[in-house]
Jmol script that loads the backbone (N, CA, C; Angstrom):
load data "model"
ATOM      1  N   UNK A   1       9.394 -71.371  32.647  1.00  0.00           N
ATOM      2  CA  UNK A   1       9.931 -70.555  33.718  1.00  0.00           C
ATOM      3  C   UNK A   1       9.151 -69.243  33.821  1.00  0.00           C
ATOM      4  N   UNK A   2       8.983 -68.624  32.967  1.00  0.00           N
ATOM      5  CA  UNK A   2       8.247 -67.276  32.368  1.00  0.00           C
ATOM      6  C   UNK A   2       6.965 -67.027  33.543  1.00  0.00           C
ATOM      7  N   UNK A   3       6.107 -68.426  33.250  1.00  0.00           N
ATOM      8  CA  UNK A   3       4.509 -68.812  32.917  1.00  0.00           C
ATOM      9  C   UNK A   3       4.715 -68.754  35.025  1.00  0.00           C
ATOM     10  N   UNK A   4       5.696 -69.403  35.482  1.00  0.00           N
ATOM     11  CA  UNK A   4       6.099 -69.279  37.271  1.00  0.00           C
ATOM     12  C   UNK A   4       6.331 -67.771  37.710  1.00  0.00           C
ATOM     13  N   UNK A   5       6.920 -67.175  36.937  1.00  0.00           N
ATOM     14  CA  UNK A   5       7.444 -65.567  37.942  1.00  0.00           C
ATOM     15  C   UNK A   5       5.991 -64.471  37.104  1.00  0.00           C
ATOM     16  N   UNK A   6       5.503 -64.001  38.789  1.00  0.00           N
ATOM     17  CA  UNK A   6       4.396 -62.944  38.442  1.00  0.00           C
ATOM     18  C   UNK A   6       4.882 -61.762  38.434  1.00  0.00           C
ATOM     19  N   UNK A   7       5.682 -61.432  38.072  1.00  0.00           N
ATOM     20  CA  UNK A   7       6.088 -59.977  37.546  1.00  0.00           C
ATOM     21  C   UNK A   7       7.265 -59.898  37.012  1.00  0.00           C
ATOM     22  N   UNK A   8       7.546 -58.749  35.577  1.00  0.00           N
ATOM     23  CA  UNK A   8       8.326 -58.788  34.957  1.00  0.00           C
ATOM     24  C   UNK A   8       9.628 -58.592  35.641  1.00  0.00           C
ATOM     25  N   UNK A   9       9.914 -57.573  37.326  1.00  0.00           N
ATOM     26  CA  UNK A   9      10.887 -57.825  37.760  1.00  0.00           C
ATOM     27  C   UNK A   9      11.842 -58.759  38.136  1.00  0.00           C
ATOM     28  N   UNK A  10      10.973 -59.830  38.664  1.00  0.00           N
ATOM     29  CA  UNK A  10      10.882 -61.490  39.099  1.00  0.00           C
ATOM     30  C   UNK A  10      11.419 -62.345  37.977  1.00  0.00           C
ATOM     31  N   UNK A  11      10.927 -61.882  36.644  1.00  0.00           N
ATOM     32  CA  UNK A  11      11.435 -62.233  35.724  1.00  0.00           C
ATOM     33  C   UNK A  11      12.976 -61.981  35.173  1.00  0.00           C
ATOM     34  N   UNK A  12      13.425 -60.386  35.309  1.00  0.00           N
ATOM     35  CA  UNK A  12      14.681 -60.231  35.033  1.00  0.00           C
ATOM     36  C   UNK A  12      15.510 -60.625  35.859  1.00  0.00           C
ATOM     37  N   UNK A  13      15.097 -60.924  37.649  1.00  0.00           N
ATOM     38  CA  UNK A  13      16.011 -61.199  38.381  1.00  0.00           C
ATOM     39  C   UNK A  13      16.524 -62.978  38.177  1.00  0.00           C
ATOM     40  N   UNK A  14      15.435 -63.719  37.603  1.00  0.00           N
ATOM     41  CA  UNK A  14      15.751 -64.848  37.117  1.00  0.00           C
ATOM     42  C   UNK A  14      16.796 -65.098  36.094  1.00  0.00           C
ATOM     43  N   UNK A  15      16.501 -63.993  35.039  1.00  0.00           N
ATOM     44  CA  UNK A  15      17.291 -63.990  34.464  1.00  0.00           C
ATOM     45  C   UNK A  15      18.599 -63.622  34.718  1.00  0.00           C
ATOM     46  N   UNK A  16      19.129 -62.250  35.324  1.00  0.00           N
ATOM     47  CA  UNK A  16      19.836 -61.997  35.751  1.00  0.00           C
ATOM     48  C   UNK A  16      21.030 -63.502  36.774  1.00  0.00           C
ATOM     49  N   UNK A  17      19.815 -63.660  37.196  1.00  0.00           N
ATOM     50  CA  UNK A  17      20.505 -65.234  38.207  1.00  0.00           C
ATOM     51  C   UNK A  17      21.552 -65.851  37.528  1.00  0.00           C
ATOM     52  N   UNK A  18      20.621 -66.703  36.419  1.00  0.00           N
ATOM     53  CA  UNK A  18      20.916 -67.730  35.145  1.00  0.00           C
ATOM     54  C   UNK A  18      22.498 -67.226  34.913  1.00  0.00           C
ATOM     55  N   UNK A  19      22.663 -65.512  34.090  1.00  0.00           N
ATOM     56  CA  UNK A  19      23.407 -65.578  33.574  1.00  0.00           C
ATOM     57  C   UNK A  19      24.645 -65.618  34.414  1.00  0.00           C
ATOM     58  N   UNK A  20      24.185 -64.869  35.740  1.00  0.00           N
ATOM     59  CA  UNK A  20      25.537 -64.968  35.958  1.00  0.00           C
ATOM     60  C   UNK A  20      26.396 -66.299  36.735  1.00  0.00           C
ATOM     61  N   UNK A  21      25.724 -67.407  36.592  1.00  0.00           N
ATOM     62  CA  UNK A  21      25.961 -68.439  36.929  1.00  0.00           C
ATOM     63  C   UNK A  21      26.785 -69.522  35.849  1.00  0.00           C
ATOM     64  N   UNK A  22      26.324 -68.713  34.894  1.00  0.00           N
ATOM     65  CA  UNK A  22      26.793 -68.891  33.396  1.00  0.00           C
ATOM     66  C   UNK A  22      28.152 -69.284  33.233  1.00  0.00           C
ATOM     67  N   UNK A  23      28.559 -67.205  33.708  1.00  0.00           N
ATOM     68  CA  UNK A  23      29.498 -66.683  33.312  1.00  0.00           C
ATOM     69  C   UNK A  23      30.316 -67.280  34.651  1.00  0.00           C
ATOM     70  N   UNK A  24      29.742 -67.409  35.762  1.00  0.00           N
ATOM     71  CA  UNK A  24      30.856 -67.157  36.826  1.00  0.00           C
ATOM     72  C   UNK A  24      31.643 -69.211  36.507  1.00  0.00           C
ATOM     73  N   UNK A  25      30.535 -70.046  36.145  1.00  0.00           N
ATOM     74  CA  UNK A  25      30.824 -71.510  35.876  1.00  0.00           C
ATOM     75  C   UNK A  25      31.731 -71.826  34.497  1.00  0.00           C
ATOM     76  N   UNK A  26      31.609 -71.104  33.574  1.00  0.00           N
ATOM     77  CA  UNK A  26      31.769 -71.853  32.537  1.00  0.00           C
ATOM     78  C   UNK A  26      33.138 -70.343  31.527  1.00  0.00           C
ATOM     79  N   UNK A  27      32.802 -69.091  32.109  1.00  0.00           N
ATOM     80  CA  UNK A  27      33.868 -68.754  31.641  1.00  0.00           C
ATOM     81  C   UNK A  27      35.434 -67.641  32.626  1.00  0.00           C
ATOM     82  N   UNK A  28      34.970 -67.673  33.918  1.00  0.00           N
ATOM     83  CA  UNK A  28      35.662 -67.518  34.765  1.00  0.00           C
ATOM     84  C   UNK A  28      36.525 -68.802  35.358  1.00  0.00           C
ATOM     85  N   UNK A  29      35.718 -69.841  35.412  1.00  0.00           N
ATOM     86  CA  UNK A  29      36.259 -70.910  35.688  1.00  0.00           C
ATOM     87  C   UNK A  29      37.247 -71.541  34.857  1.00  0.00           C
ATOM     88  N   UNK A  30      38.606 -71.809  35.392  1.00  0.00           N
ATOM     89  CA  UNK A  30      39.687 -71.828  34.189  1.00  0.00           C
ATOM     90  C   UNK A  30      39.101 -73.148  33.658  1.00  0.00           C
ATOM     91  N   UNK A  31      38.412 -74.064  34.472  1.00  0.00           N
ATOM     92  CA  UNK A  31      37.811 -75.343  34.262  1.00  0.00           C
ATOM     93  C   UNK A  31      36.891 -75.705  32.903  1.00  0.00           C
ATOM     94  N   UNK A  32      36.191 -74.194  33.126  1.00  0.00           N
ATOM     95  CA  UNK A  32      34.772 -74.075  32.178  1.00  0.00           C
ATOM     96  C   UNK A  32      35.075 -74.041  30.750  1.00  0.00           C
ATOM     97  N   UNK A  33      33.851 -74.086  29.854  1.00  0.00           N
ATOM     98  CA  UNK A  33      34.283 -74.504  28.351  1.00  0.00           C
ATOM     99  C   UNK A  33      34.884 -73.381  27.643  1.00  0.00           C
ATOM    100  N   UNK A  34      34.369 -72.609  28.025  1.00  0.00           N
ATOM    101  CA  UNK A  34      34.281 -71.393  27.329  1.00  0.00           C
ATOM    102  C   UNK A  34      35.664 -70.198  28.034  1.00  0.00           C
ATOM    103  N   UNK A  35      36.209 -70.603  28.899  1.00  0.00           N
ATOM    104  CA  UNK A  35      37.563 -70.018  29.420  1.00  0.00           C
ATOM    105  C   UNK A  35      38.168 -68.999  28.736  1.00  0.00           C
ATOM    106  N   UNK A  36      39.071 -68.307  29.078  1.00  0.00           N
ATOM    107  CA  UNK A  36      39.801 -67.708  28.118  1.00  0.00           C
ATOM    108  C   UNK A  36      41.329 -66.991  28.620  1.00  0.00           C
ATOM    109  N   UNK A  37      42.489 -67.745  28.656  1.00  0.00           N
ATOM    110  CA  UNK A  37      43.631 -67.557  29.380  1.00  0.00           C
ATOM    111  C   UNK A  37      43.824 -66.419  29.183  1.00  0.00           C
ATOM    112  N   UNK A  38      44.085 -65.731  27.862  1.00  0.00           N
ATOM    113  CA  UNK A  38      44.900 -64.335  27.237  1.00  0.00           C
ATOM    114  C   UNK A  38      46.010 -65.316  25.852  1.00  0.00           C
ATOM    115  N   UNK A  39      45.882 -65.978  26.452  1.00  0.00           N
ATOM    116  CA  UNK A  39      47.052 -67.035  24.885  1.00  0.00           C
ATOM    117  C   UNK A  39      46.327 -67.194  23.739  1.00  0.00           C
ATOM    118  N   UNK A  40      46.632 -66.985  22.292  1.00  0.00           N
ATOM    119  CA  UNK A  40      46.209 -67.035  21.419  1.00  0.00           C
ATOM    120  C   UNK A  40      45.816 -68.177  20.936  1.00  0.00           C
ATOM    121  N   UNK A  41      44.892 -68.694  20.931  1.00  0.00           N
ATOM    122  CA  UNK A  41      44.580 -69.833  20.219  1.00  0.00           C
ATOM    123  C   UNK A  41      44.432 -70.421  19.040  1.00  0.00           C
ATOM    124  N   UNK A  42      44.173 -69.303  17.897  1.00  0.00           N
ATOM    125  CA  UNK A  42      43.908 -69.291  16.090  1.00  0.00           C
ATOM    126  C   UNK A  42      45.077 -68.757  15.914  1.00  0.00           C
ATOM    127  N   UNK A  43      44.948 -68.707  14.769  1.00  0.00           N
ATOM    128  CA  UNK A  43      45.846 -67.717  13.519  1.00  0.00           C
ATOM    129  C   UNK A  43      44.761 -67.070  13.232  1.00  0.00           C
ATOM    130  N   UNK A  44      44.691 -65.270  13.225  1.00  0.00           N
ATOM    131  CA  UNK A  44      43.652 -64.181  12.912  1.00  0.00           C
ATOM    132  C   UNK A  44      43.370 -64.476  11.873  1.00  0.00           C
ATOM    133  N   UNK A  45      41.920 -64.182  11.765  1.00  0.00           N
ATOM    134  CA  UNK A  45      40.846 -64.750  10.980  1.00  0.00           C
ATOM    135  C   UNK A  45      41.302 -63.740   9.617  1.00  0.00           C
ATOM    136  N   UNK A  46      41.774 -62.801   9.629  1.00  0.00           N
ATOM    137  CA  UNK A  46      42.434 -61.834   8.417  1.00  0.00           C
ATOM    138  C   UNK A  46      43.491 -62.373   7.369  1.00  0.00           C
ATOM    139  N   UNK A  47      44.534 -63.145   8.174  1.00  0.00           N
ATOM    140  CA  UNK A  47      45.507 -63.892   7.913  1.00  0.00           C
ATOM    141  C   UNK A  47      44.847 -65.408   7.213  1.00  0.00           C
ATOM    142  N   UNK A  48      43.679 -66.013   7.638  1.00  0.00           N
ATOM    143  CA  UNK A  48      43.149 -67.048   7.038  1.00  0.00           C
ATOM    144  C   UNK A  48      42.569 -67.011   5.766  1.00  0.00           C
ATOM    145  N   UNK A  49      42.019 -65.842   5.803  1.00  0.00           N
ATOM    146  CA  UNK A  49      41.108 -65.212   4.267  1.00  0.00           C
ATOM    147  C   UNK A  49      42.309 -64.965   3.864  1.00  0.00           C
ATOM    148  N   UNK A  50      43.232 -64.065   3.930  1.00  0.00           N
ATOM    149  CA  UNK A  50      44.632 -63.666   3.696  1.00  0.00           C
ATOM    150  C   UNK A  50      44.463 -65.102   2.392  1.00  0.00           C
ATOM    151  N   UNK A  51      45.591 -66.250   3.029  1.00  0.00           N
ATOM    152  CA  UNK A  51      45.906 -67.474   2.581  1.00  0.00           C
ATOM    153  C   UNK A  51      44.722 -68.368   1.363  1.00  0.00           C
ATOM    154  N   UNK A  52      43.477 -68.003   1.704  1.00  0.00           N
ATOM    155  CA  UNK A  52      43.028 -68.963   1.533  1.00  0.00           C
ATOM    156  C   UNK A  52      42.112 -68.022  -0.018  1.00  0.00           C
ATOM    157  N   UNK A  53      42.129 -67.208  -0.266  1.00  0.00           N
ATOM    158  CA  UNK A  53      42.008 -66.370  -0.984  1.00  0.00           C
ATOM    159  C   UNK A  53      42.740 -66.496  -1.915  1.00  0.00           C
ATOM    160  N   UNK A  54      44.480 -66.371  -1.600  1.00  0.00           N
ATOM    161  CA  UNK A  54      44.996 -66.026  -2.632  1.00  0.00           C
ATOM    162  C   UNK A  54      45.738 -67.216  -3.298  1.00  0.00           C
ATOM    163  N   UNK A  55      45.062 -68.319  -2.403  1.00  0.00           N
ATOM    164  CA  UNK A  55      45.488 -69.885  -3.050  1.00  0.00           C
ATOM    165  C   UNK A  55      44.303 -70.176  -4.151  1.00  0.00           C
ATOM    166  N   UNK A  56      43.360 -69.354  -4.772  1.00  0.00           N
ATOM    167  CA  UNK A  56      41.861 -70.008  -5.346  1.00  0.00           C
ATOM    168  C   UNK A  56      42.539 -68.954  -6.677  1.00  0.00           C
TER     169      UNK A  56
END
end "model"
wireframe off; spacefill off
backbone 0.3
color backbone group
């Protein structure tokens, strides 16, 4: 992709493109993988070391 855009601006706007196609597909999209409602999904990673620590 790089070796196609003749100037480094050309270059960030590519980039720029990419990401936000990224973000607008895959984590705006309630669809996309990477989503994120506001609902907790784990048990805090503090609470895991917590447990798993003081079982050894």
């Amino acid at each position: 992709m790089r070796d196609n855009l003749t100037t480094h601006k050309e270059f960030i706007a590519a980039v720029q493109e990419q990401l936000m196609g990224f973000i607008n597909e895959e984590i705006l999209d309630p669809k996309g993988e990477f989503y994120y409602d506001g609902n907790t999904i784990h048990k805090s990673l503090a609470s895991e070391i917590t447990t798993t620590t003081s079982k050894s």
